[in-house]
VOFI-230741 format. One record per residue: residue in one letter; x, z, y of N, C-alpha, C in turn. Coordinates in steps of 0.05 Angstrom, whole numbers, plus 5000, padded with zeros to 4 digits. Example, Ala and Ser with C-alpha at 12.3 -4.5 7.8 and 13.67 -1.06 7.14 Angstrom:
BEGIN
NODE code n_c1 n_c3 n_c2 ca_c1 ca_c3 ca_c2 c_c1 c_c3 c_c2
NODE    A 5264 5156 4886  5246  5156  4910 5264 5156 4934
NODE    S 5257 5142 4955  5273  5143  4979 5258 5157 5001
***
This chain:
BEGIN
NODE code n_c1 n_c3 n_c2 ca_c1 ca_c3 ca_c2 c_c1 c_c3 c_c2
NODE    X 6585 1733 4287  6584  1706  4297 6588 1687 4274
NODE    X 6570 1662 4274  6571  1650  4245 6595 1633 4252
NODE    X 6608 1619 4231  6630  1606  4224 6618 1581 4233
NODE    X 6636 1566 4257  6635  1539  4266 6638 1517 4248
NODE    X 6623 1485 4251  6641  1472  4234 6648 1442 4252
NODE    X 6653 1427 4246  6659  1401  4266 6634 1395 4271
NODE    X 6617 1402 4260  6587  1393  4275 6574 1405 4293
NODE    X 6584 1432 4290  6574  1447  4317 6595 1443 4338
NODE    X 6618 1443 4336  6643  1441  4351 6637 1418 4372
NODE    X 6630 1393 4349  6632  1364  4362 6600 1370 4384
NODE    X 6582 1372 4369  6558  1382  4397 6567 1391 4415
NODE    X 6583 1418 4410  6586  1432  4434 6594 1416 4458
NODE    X 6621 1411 4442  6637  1395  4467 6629 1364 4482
NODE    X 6613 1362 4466  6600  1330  4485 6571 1344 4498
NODE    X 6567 1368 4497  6545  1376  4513 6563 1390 4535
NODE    X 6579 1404 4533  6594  1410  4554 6601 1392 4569
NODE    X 6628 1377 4557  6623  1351  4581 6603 1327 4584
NODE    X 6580 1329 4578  6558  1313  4589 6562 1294 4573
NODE    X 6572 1285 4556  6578  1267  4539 6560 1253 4518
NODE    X 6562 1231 4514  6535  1214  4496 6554 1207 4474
NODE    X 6552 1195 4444  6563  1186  4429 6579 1163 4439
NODE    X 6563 1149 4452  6569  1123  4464 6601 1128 4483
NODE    X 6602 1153 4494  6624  1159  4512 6642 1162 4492
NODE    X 6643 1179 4472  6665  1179  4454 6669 1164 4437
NODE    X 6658 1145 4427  6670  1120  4420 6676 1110 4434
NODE    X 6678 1109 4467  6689  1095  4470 6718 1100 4478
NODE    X 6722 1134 4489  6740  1136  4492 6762 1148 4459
NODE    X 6749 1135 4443  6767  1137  4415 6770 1111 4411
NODE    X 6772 1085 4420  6770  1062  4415 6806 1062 4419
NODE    X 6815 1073 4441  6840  1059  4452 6865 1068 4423
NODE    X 6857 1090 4411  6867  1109  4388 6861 1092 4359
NODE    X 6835 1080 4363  6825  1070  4346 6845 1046 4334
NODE    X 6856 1031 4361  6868  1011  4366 6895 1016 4354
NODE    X 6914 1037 4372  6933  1043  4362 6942 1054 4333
NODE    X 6922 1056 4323  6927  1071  4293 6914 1059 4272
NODE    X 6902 1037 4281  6889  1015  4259 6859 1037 4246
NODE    X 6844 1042 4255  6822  1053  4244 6802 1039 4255
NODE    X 6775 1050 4243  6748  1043  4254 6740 1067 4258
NODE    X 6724 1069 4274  6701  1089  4276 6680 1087 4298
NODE    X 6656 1080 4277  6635  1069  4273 6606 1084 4291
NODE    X 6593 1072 4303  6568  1089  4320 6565 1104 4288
NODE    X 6554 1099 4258  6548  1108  4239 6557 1133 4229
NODE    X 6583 1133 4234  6605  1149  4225 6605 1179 4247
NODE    X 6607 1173 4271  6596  1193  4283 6569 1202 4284
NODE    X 6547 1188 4279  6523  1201  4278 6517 1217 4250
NODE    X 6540 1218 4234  6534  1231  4201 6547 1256 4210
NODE    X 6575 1251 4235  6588  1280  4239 6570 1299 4255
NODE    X 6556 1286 4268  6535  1303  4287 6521 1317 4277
NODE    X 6511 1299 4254  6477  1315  4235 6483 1330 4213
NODE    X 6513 1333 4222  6528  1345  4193 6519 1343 4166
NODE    X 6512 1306 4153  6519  1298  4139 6549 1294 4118
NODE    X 6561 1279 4132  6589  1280  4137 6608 1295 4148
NODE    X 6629 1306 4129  6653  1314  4152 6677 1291 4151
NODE    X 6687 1283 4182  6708  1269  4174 6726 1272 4166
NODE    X 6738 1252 4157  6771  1256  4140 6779 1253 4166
NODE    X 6805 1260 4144  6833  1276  4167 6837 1252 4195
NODE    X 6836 1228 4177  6845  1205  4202 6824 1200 4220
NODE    X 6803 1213 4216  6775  1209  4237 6770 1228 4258
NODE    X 6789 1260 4246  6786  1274  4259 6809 1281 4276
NODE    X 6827 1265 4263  6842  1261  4283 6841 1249 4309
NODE    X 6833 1224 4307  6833  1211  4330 6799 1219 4349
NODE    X 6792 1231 4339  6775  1245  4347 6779 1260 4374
NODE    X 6795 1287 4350  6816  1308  4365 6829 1290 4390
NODE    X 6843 1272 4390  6853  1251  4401 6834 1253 4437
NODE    X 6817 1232 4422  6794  1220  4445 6784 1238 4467
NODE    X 6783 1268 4454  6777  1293  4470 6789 1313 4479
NODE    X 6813 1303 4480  6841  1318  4476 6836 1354 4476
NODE    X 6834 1354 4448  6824  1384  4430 6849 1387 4407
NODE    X 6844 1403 4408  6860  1420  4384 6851 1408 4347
NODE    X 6859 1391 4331  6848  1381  4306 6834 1400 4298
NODE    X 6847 1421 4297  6845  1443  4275 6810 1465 4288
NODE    X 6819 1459 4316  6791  1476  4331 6764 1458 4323
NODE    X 6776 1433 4319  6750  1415  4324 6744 1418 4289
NODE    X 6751 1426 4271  6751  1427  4243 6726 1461 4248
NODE    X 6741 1470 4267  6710  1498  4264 6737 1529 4265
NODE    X 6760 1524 4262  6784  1548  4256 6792 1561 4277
NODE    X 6794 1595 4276  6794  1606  4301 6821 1596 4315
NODE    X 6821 1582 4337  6846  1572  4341 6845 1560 4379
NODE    X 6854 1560 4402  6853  1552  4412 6838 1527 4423
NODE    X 6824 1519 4437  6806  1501  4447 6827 1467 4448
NODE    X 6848 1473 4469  6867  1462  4481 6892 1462 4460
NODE    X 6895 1432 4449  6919  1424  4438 6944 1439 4446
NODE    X 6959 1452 4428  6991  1456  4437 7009 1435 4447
NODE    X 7020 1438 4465  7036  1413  4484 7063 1414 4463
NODE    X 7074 1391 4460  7100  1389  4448 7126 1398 4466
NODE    X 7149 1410 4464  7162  1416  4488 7170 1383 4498
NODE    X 7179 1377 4521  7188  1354  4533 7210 1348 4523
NODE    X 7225 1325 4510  7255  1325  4509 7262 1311 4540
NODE    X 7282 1318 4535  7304  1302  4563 7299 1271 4561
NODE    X 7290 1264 4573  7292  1228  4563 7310 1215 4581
NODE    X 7323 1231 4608  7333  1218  4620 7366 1220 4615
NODE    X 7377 1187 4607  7406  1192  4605 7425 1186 4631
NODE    X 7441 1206 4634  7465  1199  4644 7470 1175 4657
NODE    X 7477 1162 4678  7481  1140  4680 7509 1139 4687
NODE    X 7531 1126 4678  7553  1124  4680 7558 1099 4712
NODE    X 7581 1093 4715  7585  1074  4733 7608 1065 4719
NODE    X 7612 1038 4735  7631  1007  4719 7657 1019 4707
NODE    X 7663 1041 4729  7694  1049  4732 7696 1067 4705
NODE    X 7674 1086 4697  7671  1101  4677 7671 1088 4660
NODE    X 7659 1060 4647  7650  1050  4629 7675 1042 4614
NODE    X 7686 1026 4639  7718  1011  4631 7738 1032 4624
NODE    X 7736 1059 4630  7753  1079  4620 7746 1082 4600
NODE    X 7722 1092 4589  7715  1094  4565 7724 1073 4543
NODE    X 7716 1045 4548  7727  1026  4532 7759 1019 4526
NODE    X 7779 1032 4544  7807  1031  4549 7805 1061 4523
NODE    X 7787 1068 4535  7792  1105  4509 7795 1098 4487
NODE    X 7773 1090 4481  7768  1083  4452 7784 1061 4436
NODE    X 7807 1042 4459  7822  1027  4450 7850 1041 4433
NODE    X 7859 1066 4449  7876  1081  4431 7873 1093 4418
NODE    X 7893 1109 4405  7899  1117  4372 7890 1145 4380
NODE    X 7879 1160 4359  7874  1187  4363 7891 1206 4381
NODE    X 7919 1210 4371  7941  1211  4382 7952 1211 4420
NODE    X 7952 1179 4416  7943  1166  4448 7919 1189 4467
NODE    X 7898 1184 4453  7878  1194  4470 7885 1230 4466
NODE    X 7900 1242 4458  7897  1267  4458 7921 1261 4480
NODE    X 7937 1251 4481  7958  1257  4502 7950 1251 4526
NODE    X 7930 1227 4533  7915  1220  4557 7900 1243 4562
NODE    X 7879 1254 4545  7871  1275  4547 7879 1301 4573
NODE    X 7904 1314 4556  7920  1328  4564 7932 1323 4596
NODE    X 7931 1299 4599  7938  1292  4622 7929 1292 4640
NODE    X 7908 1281 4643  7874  1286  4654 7877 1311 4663
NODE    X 7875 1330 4636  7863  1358  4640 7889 1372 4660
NODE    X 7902 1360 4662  7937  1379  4673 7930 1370 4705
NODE    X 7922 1342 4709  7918  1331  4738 7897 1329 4755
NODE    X 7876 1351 4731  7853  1360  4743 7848 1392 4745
NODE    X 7867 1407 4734  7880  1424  4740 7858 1449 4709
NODE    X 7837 1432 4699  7826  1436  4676 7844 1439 4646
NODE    X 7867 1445 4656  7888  1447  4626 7878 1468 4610
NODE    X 7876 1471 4584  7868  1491  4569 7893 1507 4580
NODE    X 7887 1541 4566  7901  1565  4565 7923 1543 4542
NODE    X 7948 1562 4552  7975  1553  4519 7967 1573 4508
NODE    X 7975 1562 4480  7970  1593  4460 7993 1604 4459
NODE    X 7986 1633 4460  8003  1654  4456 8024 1650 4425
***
């Protein structure tokens, strides 16, 4: 099987999804936007006729517009479909008034203070550490 390159890659995939140049510029425009680039009816018709290969920032947002893998769209045996980043937690905690004002009463005492509050807490919530042996 001969070795792919962005020019066969990029055919492929706009003949697969039915796609015209015109469709992927346009849906690289919003990328285009966010990342301060151009890319030009010109600029893709050099990647097509494999004139040109794009640089990294072209084929990025490229990769982008068609949501592909950079590296697949470069021609490298590698998955079709971008690797997903894992999700972080974005959701924090929400405290209430009563928590907030404890916290701020916390952080008003001395290290000391708050270890003995601590302890107290933990004794009247029945969460007391083990005593050491």
């Amino acid at each position: 099987m001969a070795k792919e390159n962005t020019q066969i890659r990029l055919r492929r995939i706009l003949t697969e999804r039915n796609l015209r140049q015109i469709d992927l510029l346009n849906l690289a425009k919003p990328y285009c936007e966010q990342y301060g680039l151009k890319l030009s009816k010109s600029d893709l018709s050099q990647y097509l006729s494999g004139k040109v290969e794009p640089a990294q920032n072209k084929l990025f947002i490229l990769a982008k517009s068609l949501n592909v893998d950079p590296a697949w769209l470069m021609g490298l045996d590698v998955p079709m479909t971008p690797k997903q980043a894992p999700k972080e937690e974005t959701t924090v905690p929400q405290i209430t008034d009563t928590e907030r004002q404890l916290l701020e009463q916390f952080k008003l005492l001395s290290p000391d203070q708050q270890e003995a509050f601590l302890k107290i807490l933990q004794a009247s919530s029945g969460n007391a550490p083990d005593p050491v042996e």
